[in-house]
C-alpha positions as CSV (number, residue, x, y, z in Angstrom):
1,X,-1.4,17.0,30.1
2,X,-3.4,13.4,30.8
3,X,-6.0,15.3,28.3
4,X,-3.2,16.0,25.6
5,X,-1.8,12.8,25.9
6,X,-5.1,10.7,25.1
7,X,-5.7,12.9,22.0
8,X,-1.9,12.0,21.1
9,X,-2.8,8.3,21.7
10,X,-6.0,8.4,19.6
11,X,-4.3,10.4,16.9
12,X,-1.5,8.1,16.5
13,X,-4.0,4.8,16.4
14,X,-6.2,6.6,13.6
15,X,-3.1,7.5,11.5
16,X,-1.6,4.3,11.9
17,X,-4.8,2.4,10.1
18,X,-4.9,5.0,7.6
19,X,-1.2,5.7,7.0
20,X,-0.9,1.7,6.6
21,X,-3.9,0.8,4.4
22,X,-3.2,4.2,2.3
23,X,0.4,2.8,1.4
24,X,-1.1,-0.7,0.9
25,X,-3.4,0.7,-1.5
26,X,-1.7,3.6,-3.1
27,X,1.2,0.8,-4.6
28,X,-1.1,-1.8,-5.7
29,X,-3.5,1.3,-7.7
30,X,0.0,3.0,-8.7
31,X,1.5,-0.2,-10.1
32,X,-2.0,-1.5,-11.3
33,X,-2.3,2.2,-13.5
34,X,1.3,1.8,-14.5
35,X,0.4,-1.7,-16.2
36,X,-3.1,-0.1,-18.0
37,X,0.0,1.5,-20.1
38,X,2.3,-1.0,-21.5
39,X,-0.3,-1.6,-24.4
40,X,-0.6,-5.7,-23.8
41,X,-3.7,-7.4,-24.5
42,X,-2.6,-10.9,-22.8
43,X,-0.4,-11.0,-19.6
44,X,1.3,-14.2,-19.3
45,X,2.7,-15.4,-16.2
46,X,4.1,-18.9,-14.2
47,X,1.6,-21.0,-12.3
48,X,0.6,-19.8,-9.0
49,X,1.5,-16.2,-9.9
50,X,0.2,-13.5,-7.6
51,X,-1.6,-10.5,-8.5
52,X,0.8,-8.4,-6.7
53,X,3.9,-8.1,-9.4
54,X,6.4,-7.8,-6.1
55,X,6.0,-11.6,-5.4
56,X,6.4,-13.0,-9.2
57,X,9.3,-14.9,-9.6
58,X,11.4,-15.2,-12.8
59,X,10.0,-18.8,-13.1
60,X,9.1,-19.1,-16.8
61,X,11.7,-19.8,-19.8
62,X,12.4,-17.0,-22.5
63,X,11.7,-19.5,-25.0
64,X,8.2,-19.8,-25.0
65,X,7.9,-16.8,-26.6
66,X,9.0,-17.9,-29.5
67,X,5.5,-20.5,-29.3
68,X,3.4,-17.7,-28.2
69,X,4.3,-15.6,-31.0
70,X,3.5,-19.0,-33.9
71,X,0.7,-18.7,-32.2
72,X,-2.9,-17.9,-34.6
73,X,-3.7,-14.0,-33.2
74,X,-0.8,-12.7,-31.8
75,X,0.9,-10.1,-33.4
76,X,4.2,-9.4,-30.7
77,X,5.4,-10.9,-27.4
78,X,8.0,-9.9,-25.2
79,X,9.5,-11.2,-22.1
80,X,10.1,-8.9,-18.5
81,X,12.1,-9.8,-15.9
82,X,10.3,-7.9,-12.7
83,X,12.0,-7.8,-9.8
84,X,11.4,-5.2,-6.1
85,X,14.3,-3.2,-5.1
86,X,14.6,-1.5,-2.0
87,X,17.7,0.3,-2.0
88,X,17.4,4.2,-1.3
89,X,13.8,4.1,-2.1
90,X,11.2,1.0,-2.8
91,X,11.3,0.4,-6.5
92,X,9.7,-2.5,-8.8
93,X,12.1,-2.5,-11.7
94,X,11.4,-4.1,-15.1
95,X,14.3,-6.4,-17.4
96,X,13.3,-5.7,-21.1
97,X,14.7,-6.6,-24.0
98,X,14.0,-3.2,-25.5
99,X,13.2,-3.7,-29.4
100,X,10.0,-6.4,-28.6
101,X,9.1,-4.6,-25.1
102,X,8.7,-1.2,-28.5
103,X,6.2,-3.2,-30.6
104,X,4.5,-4.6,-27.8
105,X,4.2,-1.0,-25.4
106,X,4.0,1.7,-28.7
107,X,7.4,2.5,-27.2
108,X,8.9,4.9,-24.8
109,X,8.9,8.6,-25.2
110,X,12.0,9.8,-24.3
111,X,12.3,13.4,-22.1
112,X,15.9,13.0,-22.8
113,X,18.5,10.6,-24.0
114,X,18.3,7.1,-25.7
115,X,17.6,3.4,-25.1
116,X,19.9,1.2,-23.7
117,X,24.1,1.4,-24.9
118,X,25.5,-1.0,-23.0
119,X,24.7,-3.9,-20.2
120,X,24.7,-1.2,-17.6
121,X,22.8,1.5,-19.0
122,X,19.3,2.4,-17.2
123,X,16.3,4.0,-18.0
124,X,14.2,5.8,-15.8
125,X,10.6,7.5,-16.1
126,X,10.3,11.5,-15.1
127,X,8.9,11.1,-12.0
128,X,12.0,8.8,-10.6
129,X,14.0,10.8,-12.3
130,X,12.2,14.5,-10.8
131,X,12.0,12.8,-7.5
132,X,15.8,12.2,-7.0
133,X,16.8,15.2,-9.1
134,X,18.6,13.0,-11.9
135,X,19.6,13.7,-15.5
136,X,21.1,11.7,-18.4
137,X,24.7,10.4,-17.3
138,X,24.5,10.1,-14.0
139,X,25.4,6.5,-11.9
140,X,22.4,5.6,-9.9
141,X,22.7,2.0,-7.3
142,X,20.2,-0.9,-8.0
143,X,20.1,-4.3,-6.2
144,X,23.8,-3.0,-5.3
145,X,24.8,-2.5,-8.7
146,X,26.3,0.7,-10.1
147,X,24.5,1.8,-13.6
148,X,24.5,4.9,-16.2
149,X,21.4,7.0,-16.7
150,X,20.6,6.4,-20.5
151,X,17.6,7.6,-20.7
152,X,14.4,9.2,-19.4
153,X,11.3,8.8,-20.8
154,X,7.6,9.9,-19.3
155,X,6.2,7.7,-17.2
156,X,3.3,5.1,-17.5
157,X,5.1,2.1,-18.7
158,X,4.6,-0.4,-16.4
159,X,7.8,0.5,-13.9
160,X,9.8,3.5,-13.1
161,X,13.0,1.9,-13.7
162,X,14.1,-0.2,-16.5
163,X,17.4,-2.7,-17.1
164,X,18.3,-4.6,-20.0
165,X,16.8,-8.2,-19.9
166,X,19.9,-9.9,-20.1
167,X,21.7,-8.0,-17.1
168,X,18.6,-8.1,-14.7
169,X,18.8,-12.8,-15.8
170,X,22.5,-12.4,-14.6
171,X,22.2,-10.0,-11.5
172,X,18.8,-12.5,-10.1
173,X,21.0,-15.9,-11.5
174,X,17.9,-16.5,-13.8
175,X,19.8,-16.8,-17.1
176,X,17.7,-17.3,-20.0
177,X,14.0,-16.6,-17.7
178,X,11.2,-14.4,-17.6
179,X,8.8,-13.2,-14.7
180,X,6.2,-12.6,-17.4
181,X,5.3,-12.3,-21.1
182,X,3.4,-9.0,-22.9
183,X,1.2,-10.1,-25.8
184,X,-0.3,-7.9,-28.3
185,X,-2.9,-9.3,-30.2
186,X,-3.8,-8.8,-33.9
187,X,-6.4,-6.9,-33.1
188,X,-9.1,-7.3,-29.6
189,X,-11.7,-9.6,-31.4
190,X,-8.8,-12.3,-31.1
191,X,-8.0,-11.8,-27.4
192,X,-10.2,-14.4,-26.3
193,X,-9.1,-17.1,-29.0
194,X,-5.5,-16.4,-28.1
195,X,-6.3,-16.8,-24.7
196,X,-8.7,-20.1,-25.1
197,X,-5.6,-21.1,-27.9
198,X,-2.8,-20.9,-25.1
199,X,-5.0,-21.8,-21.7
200,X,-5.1,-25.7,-23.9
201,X,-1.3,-25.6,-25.0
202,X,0.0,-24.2,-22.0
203,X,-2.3,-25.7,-18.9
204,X,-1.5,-24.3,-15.5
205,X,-0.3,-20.7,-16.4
206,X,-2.1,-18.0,-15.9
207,X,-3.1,-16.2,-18.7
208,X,-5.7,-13.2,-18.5
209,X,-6.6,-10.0,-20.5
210,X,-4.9,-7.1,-19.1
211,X,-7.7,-5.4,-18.3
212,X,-8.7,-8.2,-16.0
213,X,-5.6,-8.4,-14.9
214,X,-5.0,-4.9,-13.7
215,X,-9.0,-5.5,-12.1
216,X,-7.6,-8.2,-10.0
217,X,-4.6,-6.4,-9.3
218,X,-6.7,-3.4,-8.2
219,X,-8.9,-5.2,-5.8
220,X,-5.7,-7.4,-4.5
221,X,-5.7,-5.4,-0.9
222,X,-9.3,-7.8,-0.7
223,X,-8.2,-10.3,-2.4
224,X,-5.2,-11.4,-1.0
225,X,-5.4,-13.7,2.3
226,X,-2.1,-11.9,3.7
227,X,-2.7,-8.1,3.2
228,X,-6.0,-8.6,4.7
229,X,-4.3,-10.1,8.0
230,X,-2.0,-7.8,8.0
231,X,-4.4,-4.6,8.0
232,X,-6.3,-7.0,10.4
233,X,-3.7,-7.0,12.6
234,X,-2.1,-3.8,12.5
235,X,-5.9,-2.6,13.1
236,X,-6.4,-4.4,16.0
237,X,-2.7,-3.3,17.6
238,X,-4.4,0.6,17.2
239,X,-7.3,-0.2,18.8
240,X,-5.4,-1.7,21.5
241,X,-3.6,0.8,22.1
242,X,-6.3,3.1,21.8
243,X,-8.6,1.3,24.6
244,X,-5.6,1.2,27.4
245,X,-4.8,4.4,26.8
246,X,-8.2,5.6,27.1
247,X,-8.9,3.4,30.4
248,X,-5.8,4.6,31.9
249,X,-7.1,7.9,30.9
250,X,-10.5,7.9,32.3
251,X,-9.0,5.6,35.9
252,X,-7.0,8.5,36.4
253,X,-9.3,11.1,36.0
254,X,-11.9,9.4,38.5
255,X,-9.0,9.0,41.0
256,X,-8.1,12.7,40.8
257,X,-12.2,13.4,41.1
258,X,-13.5,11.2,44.0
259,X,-14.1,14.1,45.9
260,X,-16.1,16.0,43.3
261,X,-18.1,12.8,42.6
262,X,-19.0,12.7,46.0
263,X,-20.0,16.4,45.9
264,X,-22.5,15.5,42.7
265,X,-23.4,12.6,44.6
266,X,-24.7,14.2,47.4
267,X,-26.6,16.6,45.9
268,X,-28.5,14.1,43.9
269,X,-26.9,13.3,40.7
270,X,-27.7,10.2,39.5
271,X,-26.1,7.2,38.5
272,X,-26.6,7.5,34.8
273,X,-25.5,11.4,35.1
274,X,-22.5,10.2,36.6
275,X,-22.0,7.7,33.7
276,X,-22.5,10.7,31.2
277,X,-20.2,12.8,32.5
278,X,-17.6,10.5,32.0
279,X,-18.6,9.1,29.2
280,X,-19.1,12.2,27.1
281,X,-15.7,13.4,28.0
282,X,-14.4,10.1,26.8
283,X,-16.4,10.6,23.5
284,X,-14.9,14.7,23.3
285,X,-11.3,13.4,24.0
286,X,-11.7,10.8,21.0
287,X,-13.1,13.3,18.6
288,X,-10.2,15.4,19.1
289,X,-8.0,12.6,18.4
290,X,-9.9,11.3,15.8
291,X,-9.3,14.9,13.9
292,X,-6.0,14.8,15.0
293,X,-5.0,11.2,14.1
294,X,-6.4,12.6,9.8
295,X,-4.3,15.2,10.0
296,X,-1.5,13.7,11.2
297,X,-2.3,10.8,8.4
298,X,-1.7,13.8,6.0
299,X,1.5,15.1,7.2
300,X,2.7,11.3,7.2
301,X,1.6,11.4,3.4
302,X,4.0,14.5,3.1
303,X,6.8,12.9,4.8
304,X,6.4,9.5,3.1
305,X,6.8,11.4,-0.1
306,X,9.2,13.6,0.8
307,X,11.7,10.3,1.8
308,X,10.4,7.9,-0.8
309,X,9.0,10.5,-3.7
310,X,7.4,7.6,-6.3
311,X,5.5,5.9,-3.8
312,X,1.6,6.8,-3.8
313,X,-1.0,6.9,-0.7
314,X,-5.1,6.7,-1.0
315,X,-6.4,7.5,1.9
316,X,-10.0,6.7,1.2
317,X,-13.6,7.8,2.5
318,X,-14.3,4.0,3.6
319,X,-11.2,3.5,5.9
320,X,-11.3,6.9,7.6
321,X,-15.2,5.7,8.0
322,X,-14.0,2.4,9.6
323,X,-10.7,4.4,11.5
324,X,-13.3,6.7,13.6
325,X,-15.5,3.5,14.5
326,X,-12.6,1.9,15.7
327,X,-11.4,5.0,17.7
328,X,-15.0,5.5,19.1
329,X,-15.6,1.6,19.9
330,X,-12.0,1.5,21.4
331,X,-12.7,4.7,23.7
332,X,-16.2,3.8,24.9
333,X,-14.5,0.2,25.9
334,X,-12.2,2.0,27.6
335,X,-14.0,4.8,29.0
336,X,-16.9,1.8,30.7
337,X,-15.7,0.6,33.4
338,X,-14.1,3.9,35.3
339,X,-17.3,5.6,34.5
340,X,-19.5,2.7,35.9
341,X,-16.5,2.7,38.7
342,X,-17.3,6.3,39.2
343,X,-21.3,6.3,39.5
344,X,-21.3,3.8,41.7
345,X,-19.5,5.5,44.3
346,X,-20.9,6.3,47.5
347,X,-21.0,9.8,48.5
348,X,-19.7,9.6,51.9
349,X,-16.8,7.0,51.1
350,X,-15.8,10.0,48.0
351,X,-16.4,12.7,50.0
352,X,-13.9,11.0,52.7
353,X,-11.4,10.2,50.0
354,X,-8.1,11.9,50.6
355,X,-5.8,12.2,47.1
């Protein structure tokens, strides 16, 4: 049971490194993918925008898309409204105005139903729409809001849920604002002149190709100061955990054993085949947990999915690299001290040890 309960322990710190960097990455690639498809050149969005579309604030007025479109190059702009919704699931949803978010995108193509009716019509992709078993004309909740299934149209288009600008401005109290502007370019020879054009008449914004964009927005887990520390810490609360449990572990184990240490003493067994003994066992018990903890990473990946359908997990080569070393370093640290406890017994006090 002591045995079973390490390889729990180990297996539980592993998946917990991998389950959280796999979510962290899995929405930043999902969402980054999902942008490669609206068919911008330029993404335009307020000063001190971050990469990660959750944290962009409706902070720029509709109305300078009516300068950006003057402007020498661009061919259509439209304005988005993003905003992260976390009722019954964890969604990024997208305000459009529907006709300009067309010329801009190529336009949706519908599975089934239309565009937007009305101020509380909604359109959904497939996979929302597959995950939660939804069809054309039924009420679905958003940032506690009832609205009608208009539409659904195959997925790829920046979000998996779409509102009609004007009704996400009034449900966020952002009348007449945007999160970001879509810019579609004459053709791409002009996408850096637009770009140098609007850096000089709009200083401060940030205004990149989307290609770069979605780059950045790829690479944001490394990028961005407060992922990083929160991997950094969630890792080091797994290893923690990981190193007690294997110390308590391997105390135990020497306690329950003085006797037998004695009896190896005694016939000769050195100090270092002590240490080995111990040691090795250590390194056995984390192995087991290490294979363990991945498969027990997977099974979260079917549950996650099973709860929350549209949200994606990469568990990749590197981090299951970095998830054993940390098992392995937090086992041996853990393992040291009983096992140097244990060689350095003296036969006749182990052999005299009553349990």
């Amino acid at each position: 049971m002591r045995a079973f309960a390490t390889v729990l322990a180990i297996g539980l710190e592993v998946a917990l490194i991998l389950l959280v960097v796999g979510l962290t990455r899995g929405i930043i690639a999902d969402g980054a993918k999902r942008m490669e498809g609206l068919g911008a050149d330029i993404i335009l969005r307020p000063p001190a925008s971050s990469y990660i579309m959750l944290s962009t604030p409706a902070a720029m007025s509709v109305k300078i898309s009516e300068v950006l479109v003057k402007n020498p190059g661009v061919r259509y702009v439209t304005p988005v409204v993003t905003q992260f919704n976390s009722q019954k699931g964890l969604d990024m949803i997208y305000g459009i105005d529907l006709n300009s978010f067309t010329q801009v995108s190529g336009g949706f193509i519908f599975v089934s139903g239309t565009g937007f009716r009305g101020p509380t019509d909604v359109i959904v992709d497939d996979v929302y729409a597959n995950s939660r078993k939804l069809r054309v004309g039924d009420s679905v909740v958003f940032l506690n809001n009832s609205f009608k299934i208009s539409g659904i149209v195959e997925h790829g288009k920046g979000s998996r849920v779409f509102l009609p600008i004007q009704t996400m401005q009034d449900l966020m109290g952002a009348t007449g604002r945007a999160s970001m502007m879509l810019i579609k370019c004459d053709s791409k020879d002009n996408v850096e002149p637009v770009i140098a054009s609007l850096k000089a008449r709009l200083p401060g914004y940030s205004i990149l190709p989307i290609e770069t964009f979605v780059s950045q927005m790829s690479s944001a887990i490394n990028n961005t100061a407060a992922l990083r520390y929160f991997i950094d810490f969630v890792t080091f609360t797994a290893a923690l955990v990981g190193f007690f449990v294997i110390f308590l572990a391997m105390y135990t184990t020497i306690t329950e054993r003085t006797r037998e240490i004695g009896i190896l003493k005694s016939l000769g067994a050195s100090k270092s085949y002590v240490l080995g003994i111990f040691m090795r066992e250590a390194w056995f018990l984390c192995l087991l947990g290490l294979l363990w903890g991945i498969a027990l990473s997977y099974g979260g990946e079917l549950l996650v999915k099973k709860i929350f359908p549209s949200l994606q997990i990469l568990f990749g080569l590197d981090w299951m690299v970095n998830a054993a070393i940390i098992a392995f370093a937090s086992s041996s640290l853990g393992a040291l001290y009983p096992a140097l406890r244990a060689a350095s017994q003296d036969p006749i006090d182990a052999l005299a040890y009553d349990v």
